[in-house]
Every structure is written in C-alpha cells, then in structure tokens.
C-alpha positions in Angstrom: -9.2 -25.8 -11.1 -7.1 -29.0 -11.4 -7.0 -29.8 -7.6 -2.1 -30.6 -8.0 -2.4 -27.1 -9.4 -0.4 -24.4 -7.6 -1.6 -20.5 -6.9 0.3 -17.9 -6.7 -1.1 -15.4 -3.6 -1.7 -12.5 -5.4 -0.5 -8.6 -4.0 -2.2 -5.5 -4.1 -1.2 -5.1 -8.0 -1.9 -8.8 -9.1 -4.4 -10.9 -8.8 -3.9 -14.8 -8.0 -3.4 -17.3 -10.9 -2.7 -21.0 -11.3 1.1 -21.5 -11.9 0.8 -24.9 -13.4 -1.4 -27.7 -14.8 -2.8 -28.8 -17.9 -4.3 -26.1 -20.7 -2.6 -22.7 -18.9 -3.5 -20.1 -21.7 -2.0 -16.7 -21.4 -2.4 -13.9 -23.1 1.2 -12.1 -23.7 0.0 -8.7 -24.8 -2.7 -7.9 -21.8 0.5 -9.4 -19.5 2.8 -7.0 -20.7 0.5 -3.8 -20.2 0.4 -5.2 -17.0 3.8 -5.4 -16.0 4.8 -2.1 -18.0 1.9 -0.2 -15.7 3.7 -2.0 -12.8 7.1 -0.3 -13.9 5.7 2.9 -12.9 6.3 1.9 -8.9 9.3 0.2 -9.5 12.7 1.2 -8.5 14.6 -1.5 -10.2 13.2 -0.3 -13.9 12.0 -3.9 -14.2 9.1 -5.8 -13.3 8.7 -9.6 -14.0 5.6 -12.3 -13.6 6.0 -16.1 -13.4 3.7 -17.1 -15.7 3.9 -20.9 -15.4 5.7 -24.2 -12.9 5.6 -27.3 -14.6 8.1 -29.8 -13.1 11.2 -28.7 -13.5 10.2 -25.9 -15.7 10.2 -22.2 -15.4 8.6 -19.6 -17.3 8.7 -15.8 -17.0 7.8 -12.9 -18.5 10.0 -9.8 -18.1 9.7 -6.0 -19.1 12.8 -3.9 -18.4 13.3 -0.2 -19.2 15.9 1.3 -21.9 18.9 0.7 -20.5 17.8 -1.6 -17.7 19.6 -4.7 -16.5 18.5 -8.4 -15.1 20.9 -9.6 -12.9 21.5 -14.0 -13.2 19.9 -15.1 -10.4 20.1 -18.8 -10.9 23.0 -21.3 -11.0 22.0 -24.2 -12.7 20.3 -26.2 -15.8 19.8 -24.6 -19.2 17.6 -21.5 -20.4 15.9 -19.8 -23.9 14.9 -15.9 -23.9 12.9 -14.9 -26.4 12.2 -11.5 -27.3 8.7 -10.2 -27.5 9.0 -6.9 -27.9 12.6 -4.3 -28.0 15.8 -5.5 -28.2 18.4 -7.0 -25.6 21.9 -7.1 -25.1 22.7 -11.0 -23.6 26.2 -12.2 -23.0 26.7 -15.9 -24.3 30.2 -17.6 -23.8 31.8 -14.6 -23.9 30.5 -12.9 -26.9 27.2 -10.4 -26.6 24.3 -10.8 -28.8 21.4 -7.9 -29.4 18.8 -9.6 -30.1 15.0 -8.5 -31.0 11.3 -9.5 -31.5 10.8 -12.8 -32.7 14.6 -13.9 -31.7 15.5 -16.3 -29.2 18.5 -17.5 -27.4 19.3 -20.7 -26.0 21.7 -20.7 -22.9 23.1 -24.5 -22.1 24.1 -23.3 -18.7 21.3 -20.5 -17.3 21.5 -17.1 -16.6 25.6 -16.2 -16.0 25.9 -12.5 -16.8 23.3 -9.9 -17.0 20.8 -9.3 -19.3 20.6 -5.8 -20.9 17.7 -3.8 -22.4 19.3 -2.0 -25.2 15.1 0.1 -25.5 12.3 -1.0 -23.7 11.7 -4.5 -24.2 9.8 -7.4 -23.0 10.9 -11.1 -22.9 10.4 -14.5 -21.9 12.9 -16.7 -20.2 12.1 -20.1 -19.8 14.4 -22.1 -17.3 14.9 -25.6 -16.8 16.0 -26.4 -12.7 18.2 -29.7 -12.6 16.3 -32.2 -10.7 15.5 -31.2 -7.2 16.3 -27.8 -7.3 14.2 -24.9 -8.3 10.9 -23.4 -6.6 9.2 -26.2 -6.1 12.0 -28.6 -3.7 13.0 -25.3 -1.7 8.7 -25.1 -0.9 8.6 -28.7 -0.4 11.5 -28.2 2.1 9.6 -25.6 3.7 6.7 -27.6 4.5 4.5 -25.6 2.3 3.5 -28.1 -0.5 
C-alpha cells in the first residue's frame, strides 16, 4: 500500500479499504450488493460507501429505497450523480429532473435540495470540496492526519 494512502477503519459490516492513491480499482456491482444487503439494518432506507479521497475530490456510492430521499449535506464546490442503477428525482435550479442508468447530472453548486429515489436505485455522486474544506482539512484540524 502507497505509504500517503488513507484507510478507512472498517465496522462490523465493512471491511477497511484505501480511500485514496494511485490505481484504486472498484468493482461497482459487488459494491452495490453490498450496500443493498446493508439496507436491510438500515432505518434511513439508504446506505452509502465512500469509495475514494483524492485531494479535493469526493466519490460515493449510494443505494436508496423506492421512495427514499438523500438529504444535501454539503455547502460548497460543484457535484455530478450518475445513475447506475433505477431512477432519481434531483432538483436542479428550480426545475426537477428523473433521471436513470447511464444518466448523469452535473450540479455547479453541490447538493442544495434532496435527492429522490423514484424505485430502488443506486448512484454515484462525486463532489469537489473548495480548497480547504472537505474531509481531509476538518481531520487535519483534528490532529488525525
């Protein structure tokens, strides 16, 4: 392992893996099943994974039920989901898209309203923080990098 790269610690459910660094591979599929099989325990009818931290980048894979919303969590910098599997219901500059497998959206200012499943549906939103925000200053500030 690259000795910059960062771990994740792992839970009960998931094992550790390398957040960043060079040649990150993953497959999307066998990542789904896991995060639908984690659905099963989950209250919020959702269940997400950071797959990858690469500077200021930010990816994440998502599985929500029918009917299931993600809240906006962050504030800043610009965003793409891309639908791997259902459909979704995202809110763009006041107009709402449904979008499906294979379609992506591009959001100039991040997350602002909530994202929708309109079936179950798994997605990836990939996030770029404005410099020195995001994960890895709010860790730094910490003392834990």
């Amino acid at each position: 392992m690259n000795p910059t790269a960062h771990m994740t610690s792992g839970t009960e459910r998931r094992a550790a893996h390398q957040l960043s660094g060079g040649g990150l591979v993953f497959r999307l599929g066998e990542e789904i099943e896991e995060l639908r099989r984690d659905l099963r325990s989950s209250s919020g009818h959702r269940s997400a994974k950071t797959l990858a931290k690469a500077g200021s980048l930010r990816v994440t894979l998502v599985v929500l039920e029918a009917n299931a919303a993600l809240e906006p969590e962050a504030s800043g910098g610009g965003a793409t989901i891309q639908v791997l599997d259902g459909r979704l219901r995202v809110q763009t500059d006041g107009s709402v898209s449904e979008l499906g497998p294979g379609e992506l959206v591009v959001l100039e200012q991040n997350l602002r309203e909530p994202i929708q499943a309109a079936e179950r549906s798994a997605f990836l939103i990939t996030v770029a923080w404005p410099e020195g925000r995001g994960a890895w200053s709010q860790e730094a500030a910490a003392g834990r990098l």
